[in-house]
N, C-alpha and C positions, 0 to 999 in steps of 0.2 A: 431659552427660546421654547416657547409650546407647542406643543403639537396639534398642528390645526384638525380640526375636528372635520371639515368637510372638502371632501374628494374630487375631481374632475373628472368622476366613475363614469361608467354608463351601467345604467343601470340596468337592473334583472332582466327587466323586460324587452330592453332593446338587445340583450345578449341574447335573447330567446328567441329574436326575431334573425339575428345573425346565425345563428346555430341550424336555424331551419332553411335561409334564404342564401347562405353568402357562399357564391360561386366564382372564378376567376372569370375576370372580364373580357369580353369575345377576342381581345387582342390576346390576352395571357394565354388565353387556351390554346392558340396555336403555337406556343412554345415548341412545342415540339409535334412533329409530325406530318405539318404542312412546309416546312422549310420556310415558315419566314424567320422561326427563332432558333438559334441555336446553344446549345450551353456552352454558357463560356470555361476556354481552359483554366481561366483564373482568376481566383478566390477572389473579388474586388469589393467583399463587404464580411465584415467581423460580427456576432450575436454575440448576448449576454442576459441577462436574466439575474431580478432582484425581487426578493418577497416581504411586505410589507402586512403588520396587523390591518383587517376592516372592519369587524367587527367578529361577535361570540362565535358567528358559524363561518366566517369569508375572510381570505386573504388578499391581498390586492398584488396581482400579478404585475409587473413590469416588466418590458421585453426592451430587449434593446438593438439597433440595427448601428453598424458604423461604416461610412461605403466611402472608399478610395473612391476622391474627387478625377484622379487623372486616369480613373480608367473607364469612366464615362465618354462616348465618342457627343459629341455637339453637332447642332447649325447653327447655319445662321440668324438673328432675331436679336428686334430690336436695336442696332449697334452695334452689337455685339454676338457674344453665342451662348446657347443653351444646351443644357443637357434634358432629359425628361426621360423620367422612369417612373414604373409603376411597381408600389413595395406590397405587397403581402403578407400577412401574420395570420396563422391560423393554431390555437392548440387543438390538439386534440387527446383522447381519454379511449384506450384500447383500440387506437389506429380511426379511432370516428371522429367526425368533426365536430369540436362542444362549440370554440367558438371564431369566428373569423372575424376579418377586417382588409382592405384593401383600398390603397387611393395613389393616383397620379402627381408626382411634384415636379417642377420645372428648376434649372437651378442655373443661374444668370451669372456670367462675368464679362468683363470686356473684350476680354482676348483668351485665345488659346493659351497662350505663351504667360498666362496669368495661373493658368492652373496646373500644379506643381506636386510633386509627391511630399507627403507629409499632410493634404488638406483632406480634410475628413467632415463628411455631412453625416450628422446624429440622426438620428431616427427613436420614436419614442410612441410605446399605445402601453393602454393598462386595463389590464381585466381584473375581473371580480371574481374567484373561482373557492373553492372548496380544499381543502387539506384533501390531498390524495396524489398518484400517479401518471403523469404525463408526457407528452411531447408536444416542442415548441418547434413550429414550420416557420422557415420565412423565405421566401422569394422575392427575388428584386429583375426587375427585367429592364436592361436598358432599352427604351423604346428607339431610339434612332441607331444605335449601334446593333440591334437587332442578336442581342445576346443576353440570356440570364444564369441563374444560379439558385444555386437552392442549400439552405442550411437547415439539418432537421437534427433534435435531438431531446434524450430523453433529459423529465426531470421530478424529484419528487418533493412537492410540497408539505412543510410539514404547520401542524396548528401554533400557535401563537398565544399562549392559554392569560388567564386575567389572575392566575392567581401565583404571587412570589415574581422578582425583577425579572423581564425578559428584553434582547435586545433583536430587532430587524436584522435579516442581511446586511452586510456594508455596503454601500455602492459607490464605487470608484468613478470619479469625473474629472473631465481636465478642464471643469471650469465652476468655480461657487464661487456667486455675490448675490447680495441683496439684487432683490428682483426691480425692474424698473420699469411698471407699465405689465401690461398684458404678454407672459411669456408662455402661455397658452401650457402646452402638455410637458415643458420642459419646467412646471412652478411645482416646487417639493416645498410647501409651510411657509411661502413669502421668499424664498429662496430660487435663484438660477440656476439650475444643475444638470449642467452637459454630462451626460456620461460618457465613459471611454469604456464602449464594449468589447474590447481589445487587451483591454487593460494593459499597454504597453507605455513603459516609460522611459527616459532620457534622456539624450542631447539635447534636444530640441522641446523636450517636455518634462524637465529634473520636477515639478509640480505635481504631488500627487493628491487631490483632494478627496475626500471622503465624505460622505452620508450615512447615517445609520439610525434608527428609533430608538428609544428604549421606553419599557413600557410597565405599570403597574408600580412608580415610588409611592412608597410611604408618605403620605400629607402633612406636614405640621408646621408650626412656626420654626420651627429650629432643626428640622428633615434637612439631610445634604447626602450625595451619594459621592460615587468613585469613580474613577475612569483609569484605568492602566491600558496602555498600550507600548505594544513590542513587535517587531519586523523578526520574522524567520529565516533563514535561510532555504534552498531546497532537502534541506535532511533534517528541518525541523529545531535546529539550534536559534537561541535566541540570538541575534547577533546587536543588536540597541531596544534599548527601554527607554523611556518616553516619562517625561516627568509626571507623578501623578497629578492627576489633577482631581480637585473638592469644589461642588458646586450646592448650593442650598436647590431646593425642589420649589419650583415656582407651580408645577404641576403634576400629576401622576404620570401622564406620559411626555417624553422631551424630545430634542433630536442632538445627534452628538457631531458636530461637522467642524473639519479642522483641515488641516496641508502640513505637509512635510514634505521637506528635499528627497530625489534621489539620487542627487547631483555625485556623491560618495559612495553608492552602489557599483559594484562593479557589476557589467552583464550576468543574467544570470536570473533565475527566480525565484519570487518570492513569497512571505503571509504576511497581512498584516494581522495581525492580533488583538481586539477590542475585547478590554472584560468591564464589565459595571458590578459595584457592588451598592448596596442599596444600605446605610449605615444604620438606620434603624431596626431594619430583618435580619442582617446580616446576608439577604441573599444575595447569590452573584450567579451573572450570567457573561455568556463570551461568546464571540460570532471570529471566524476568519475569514479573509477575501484572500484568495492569491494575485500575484499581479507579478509581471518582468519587467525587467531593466536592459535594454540595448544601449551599448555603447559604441559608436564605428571603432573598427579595429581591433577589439576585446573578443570579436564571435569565437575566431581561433583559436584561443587561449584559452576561453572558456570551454569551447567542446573538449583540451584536452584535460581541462580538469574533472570530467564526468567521469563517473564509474560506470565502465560500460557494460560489465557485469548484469543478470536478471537475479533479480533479487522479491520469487514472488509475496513475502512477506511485504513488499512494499507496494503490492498492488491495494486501495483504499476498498474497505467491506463495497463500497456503494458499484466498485468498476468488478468485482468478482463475477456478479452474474452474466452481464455483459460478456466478458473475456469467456467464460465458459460456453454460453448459448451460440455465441460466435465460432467455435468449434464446433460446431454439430456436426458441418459438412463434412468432416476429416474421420467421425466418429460412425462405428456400425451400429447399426438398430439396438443391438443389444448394451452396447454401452452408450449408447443415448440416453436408451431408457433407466440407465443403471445413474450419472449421473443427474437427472430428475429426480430422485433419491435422495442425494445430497440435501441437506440443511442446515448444516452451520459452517458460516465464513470460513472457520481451519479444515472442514472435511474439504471443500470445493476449492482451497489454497493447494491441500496435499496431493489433491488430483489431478489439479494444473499443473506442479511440480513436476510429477513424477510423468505426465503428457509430454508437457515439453521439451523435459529430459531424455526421455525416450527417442525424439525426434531431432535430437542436435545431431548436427551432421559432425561437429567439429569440438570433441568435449573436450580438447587440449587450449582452447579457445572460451574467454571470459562468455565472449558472444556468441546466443544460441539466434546461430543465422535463420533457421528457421521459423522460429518465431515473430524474429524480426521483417524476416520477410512476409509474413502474413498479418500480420497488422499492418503492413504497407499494402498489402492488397485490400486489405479492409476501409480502410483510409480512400485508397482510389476507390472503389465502389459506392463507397456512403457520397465521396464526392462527384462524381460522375453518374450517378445511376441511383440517387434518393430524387424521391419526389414529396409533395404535401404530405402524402398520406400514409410513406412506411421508405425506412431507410436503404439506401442502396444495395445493403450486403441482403437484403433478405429478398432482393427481385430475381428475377430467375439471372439476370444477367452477370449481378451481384456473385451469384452464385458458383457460377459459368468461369466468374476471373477469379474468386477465391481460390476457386480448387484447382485449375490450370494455369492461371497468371494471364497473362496481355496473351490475343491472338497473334498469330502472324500477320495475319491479314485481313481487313473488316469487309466485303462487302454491304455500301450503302446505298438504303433505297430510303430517304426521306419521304418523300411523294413519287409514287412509280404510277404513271398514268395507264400503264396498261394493270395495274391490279386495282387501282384506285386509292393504296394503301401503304403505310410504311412498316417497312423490314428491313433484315439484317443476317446479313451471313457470316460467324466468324468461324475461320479456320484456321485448324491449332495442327503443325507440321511433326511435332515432337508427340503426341497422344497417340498411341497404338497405331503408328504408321501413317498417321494422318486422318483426322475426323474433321468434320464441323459440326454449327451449330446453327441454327436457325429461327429468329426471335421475330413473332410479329407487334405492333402496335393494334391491336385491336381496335383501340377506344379514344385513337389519336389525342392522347395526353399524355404520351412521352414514357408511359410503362412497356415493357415489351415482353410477350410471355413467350418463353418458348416451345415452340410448337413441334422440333424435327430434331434431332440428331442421329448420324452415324458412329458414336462410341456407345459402347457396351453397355446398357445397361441405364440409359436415357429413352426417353421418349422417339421412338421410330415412327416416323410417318412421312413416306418419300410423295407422297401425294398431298401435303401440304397446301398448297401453293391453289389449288383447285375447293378443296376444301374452307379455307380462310377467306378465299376472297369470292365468292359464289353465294355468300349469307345474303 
């Protein structure tokens, strides 16, 4: 099957016009800070992200949204009930905005009691971007339930060159066939392709299908290439190989789409593993997807087969920086400045080692609690406290739970009619006898800067309150 030649892009120009124009809609913006939105405690939509060749200089971005149908609240309409939310996508390139998009879907059944855990509405946009470093925003805001979410994270795009075989990312869908009719932004080369931006599989979905390009065969009458494929386990073991398969080249670029069971996986996760060899060059190329397997009743057995062990060799070159810049807060000026220094994956591994090691509470114990326990803080923050524009750990408030964990106590002022404005008190009982902290919303979009604290060596300003809200 060929690679269709022409895209359902939007092109340069309309991305130029998004990148200048595209603002959350008067309803979005009150997400936070006027009390009609508020964020929800839970996660009720999955991202994912696939890269595809567009040409010599452009990649063609895919984002992908997957939203728990039963955690959408409904009305009533039509017969029936609706749900209606409003999704967002925005990348952006050094925390700025290159490009956005945003729109309203309605999504219809007959009954409450029709909608059930396990249904999932796909979501799907595709930009045209350039090889380079970024982050992918998405927001979904239940419009009647009067709650949303925000999923922000980095990602690096690399080129797709024209010379010697190369293959696409894979992308993982729980649904490929021939397309039938007009299936608008879900049409990949004449083909239907739901993705599962979750990439979870099992009982209910043993089906894992796949997509992937491959790009630059050799042309001839008598051209044929390769296809190997092998599932991993989570340490990397091949655990099944996949019969090869030999197909002749009907074109220079192709697409490679197949299913396999995971009906025989136990819980637990996984890689698939695609390599293409090109029989005329001899060249090969190989792309991995990860993906898991839930089985009911398997979770327990598999947590205790995990090595619970830190094992920072295992941390991937691309999560190294991350994990590092993510300590800053814990780090003095002078060894801040010192790992900025750092430049290759093993110096920045040794460092982390010997950080983290320093900081186990419990070295008789596989588990360095502490570490553990700060990526669980970091986790709450990214979730609770990212916004479009820059991740939760890096807000002041992000900051604020890093380094001292959950307050005691929050005082909340959503909309305070006597300031005109929303703020935040939290207070932490175990910090030098007791401090707080004091975060305003400035710019009523859900960011809070802080403005006041009582601990050591923070921002002092007990006159806050006259100051902030007096502009």
């Amino acid at each position: 099957m060929t690679r269709a030649t022409g895209r359902s892009m939007i092109t340069a120009a309309v991305l130029l016009i998004f990148a200048c124009l595209f603002a959350p809609s008067p309803r979005a913006r009150g997400i936070s800070g006027n009390g009609d939105y508020k964020r929800s405690e839970v996660k009720f939509f999955t991202v994912d992200h696939s890269v595809f060749r567009y040409d010599e200089r452009h990649l063609q971005l895919e984002a992908y949204a997957l939203i728990d149908r039963e955690y959408l609240e409904t009305e009533t309409h039509d017969g029936g009930v609706r749900a209606r939310y409003e999704i967002t996508f925005q990348i952006l390139e050094d925390d700025s905005l290159l490009i956005g998009d945003s729109w309203v879907r309605s999504d219809w059944s007959r009954a409450d009691s029709l909608r059930v855990a396990g249904q999932k509405i796909p979501e799907l946009v595709r930009y045209m971007i350039r090889p380079g470093e970024y982050r992918v925003a998405v927001r979904i805001v239940d419009l009647i339930g009067g709650s949303y979410f925000i999923e922000n994270y980095p990602i690096t795009v690399e080129q797709i060159g024209y010379d010697g075989i190369a293959i696409s990312d894979i992308l993982l869908a729980s649904r490929i066939e021939k397309a039938e009719g007009n299936v608008a932004e879900f049409d990949h080369n004449g083909l239907l392709v739901l993705p599962n931006a979750e990439r979870m599989f099992g009982s209910n979905n043993p089906q894992v299908y796949y997509y992937a390009e491959i790009y630059n065969l050799t042309e001839s009458d008598t051209a044929h290439y390769l296809v190997d494929r092998a599932i991993l386990d989570d340490r990397g073991a091949v655990i099944r190989r996949f019969e090869r398969r030999e197909h002749p080249v009907p074109a220079a670029d192709v697409v490679e789409v197949d299913a396999f069971s995971a009906a025989t996986l136990r819980t637990g996760a996984y890689t698939l593993r695609i390599a293409v060899t090109d029989a005329a060059s001899g060249d090969t190329d190989a792309a991995d997807r990860r993906f898991w397997v839930f089985r009911q009743g398997e979770d327990v057995q598999y947590a205790q087969r995990i090595d619970p062990g830190f094992d920072v060799d295992a941390i991937p070159d691309s999560s190294i920086d991350l994990e590092l810049h993510a300590i800053r807060y814990l780090l003095s000026n002078r060894i801040r400045k010192a790992t900025g220094e750092l430049k290759t994956p093993s110096a920045k591994r040794a460092f982390l080692s010997r950080f983290w090691a320093a900081n186990d509470p419990d070295t008789s114990t596989a588990i360095n609690e502490f570490r553990d326990e700060y990526l669980r803080r970091l986790k709450l923050a990214n979730d609770r406290y990212g916004t479009l524009q820059r991740e939760g750990w890096k807000t002041d408030r992000g900051r604020v739970l890093l380094m001292h964990g959950e307050p005691n106590y929050i005082d909340d002022h959503p909309f305070d009619p006597t300031t005109n404005g929303a703020w935040q008190v939290w207070e932490y009982d175990q910090v030098e006898g007791g401090v707080i902290f004091v975060f305003v919303d400035r710019n009523n979009l859900g960011e809070y800067v802080q403005v006041h604290s009582t601990k050591k060596g923070e921002v002092n300003n007990p006159d806050w309150r006259r100051i902030e809200f007096s502009r």
